[in-house]
ChimeraX commands (.cxc) that place a marker at each C-alpha (Angstrom):
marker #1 position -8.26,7.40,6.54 radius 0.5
marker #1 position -9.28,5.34,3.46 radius 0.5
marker #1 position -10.81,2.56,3.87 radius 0.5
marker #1 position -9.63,0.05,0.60 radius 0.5
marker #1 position -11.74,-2.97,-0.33 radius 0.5
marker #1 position -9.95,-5.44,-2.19 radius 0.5
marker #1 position -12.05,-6.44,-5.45 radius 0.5
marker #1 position -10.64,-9.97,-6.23 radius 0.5
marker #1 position -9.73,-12.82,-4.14 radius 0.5
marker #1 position -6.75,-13.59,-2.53 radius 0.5
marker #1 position -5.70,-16.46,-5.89 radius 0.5
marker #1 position -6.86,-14.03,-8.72 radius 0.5
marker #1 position -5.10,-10.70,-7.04 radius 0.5
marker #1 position -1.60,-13.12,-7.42 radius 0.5
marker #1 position -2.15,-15.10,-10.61 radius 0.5
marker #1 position -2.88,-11.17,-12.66 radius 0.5
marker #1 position -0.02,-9.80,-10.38 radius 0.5
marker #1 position 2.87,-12.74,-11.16 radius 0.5
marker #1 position 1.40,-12.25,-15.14 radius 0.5
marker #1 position 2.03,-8.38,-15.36 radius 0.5
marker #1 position 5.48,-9.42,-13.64 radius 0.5
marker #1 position 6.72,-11.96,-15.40 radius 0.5
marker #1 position 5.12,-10.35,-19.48 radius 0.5
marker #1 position 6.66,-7.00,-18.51 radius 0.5
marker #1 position 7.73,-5.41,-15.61 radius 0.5
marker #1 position 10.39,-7.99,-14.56 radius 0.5
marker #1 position 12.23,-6.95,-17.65 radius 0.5
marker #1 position 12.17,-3.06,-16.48 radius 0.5
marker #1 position 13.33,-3.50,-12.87 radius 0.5
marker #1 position 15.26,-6.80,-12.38 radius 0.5
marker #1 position 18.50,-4.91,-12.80 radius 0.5
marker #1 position 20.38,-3.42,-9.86 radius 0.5
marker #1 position 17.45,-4.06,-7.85 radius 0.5
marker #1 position 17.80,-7.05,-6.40 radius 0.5
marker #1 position 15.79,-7.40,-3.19 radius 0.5
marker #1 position 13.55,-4.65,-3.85 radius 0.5
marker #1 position 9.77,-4.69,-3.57 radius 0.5
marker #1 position 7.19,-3.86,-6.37 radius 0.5
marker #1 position 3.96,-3.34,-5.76 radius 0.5
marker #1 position 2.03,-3.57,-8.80 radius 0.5
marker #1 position -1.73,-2.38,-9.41 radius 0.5
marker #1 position -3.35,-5.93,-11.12 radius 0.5
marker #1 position -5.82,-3.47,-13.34 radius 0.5
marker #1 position -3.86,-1.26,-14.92 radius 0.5
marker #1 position -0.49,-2.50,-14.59 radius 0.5
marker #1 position 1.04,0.69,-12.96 radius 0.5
marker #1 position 3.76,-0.27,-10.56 radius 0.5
marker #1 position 6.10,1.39,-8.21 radius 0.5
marker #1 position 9.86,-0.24,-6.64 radius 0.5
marker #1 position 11.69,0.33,-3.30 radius 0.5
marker #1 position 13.06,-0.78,-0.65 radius 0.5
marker #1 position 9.86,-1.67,1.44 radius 0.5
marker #1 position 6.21,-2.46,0.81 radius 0.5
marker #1 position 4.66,0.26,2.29 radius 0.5
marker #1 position 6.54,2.80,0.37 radius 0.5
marker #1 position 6.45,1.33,-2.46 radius 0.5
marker #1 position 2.06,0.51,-2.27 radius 0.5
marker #1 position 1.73,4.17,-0.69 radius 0.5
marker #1 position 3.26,5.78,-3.87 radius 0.5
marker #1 position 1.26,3.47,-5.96 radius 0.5
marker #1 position -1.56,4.29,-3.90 radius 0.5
marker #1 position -1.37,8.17,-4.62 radius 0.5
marker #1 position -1.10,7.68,-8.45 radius 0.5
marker #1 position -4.18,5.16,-8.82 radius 0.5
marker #1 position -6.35,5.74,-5.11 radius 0.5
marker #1 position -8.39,2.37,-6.56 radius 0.5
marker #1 position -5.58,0.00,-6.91 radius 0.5
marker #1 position -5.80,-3.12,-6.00 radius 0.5
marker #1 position -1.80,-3.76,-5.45 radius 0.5
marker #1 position 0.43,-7.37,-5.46 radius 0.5
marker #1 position 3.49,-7.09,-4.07 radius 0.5
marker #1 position 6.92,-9.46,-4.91 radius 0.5
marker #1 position 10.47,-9.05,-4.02 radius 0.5
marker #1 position 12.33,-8.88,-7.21 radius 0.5
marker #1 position 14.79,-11.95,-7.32 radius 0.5
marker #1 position 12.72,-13.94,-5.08 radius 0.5
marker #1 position 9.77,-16.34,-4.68 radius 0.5
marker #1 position 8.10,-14.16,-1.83 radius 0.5
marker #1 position 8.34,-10.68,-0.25 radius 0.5
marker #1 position 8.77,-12.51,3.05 radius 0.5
marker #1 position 9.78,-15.89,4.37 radius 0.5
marker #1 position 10.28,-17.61,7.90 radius 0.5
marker #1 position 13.00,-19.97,9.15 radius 0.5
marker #1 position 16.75,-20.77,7.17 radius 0.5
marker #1 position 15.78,-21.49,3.48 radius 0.5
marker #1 position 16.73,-19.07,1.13 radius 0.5
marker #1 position 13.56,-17.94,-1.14 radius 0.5
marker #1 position 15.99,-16.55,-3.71 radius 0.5
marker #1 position 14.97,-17.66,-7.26 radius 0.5
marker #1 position 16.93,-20.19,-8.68 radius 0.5
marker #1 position 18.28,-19.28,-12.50 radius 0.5
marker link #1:1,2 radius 0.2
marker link #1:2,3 radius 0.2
marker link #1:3,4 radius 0.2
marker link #1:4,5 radius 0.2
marker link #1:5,6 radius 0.2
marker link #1:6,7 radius 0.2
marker link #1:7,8 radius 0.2
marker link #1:8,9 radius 0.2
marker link #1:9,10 radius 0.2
marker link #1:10,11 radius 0.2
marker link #1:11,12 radius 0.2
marker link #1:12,13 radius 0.2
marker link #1:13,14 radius 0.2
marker link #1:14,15 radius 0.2
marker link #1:15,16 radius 0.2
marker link #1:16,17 radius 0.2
marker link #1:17,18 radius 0.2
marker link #1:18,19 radius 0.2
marker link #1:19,20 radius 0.2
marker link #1:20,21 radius 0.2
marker link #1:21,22 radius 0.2
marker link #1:22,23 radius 0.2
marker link #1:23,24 radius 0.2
marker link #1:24,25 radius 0.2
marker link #1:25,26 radius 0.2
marker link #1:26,27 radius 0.2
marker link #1:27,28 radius 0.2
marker link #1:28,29 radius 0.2
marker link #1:29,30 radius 0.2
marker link #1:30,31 radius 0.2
marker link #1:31,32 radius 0.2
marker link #1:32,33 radius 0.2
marker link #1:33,34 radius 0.2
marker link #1:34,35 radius 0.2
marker link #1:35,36 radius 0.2
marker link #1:36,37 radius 0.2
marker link #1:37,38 radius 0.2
marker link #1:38,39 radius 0.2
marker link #1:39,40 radius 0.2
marker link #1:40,41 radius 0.2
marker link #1:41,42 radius 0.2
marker link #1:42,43 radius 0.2
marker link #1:43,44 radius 0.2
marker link #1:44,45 radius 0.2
marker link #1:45,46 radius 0.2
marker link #1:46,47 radius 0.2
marker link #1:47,48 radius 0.2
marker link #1:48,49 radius 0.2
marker link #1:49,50 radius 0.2
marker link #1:50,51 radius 0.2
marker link #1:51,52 radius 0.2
marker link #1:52,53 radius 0.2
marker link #1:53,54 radius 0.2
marker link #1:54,55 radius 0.2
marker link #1:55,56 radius 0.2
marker link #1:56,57 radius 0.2
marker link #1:57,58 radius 0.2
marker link #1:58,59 radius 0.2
marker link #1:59,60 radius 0.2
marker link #1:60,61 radius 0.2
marker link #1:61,62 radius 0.2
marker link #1:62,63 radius 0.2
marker link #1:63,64 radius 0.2
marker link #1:64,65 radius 0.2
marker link #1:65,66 radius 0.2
marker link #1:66,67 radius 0.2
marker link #1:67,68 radius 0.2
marker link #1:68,69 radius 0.2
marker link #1:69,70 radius 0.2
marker link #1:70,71 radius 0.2
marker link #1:71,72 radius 0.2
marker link #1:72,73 radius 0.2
marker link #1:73,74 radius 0.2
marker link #1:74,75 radius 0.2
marker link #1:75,76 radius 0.2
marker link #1:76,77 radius 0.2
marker link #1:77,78 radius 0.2
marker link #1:78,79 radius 0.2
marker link #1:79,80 radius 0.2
marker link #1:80,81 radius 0.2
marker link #1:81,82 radius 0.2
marker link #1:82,83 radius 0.2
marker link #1:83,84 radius 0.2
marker link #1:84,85 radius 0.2
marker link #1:85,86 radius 0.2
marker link #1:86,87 radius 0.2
marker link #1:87,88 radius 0.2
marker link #1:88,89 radius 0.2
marker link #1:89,90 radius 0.2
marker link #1:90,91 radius 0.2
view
């Protein structure tokens, strides 16, 4: 088993991650794929969509062994949320 070490800290791996979303990858897989996860690699922007995280980073994962992946449900604030409110993003 590979053993990962993650490179950047928990605030950097999200800030690079929501900026590769939001300057180009939203625009490829926001359509017809609401709810999905994307796991994105914060260095070199490779990224990989299903219907689960560990899919989705596992795939990623085999492409780029080094990755260092951020993960977001496309349509929503966070890939997973506790209690009644709805983390769906609000247009």
């Amino acid at each position: 088993m590979t053993v990962r070490q993650r490179r950047y800290s928990k605030e950097e791996l999200a800030k690079r991650g929501q900026a590769l979303y939001e300057t180009g990858i939203r625009q490829q897989v926001e359509a017809g794929n609401d709810g999905k996860i994307v796991a994105i690699d914060i260095e070199t922007g490779a990224f990989e969509v299903d219907d689960s995280v560990l899919p989705a980073t596992q795939r990623l994962f085999e492409r780029y062994p080094e990755a260092q992946p951020w993960v977001i449900r496309i349509g929503h604030r966070a890939v997973y949320h506790f209690g009644a409110r709805s983390l769906a993003n609000s247009q």
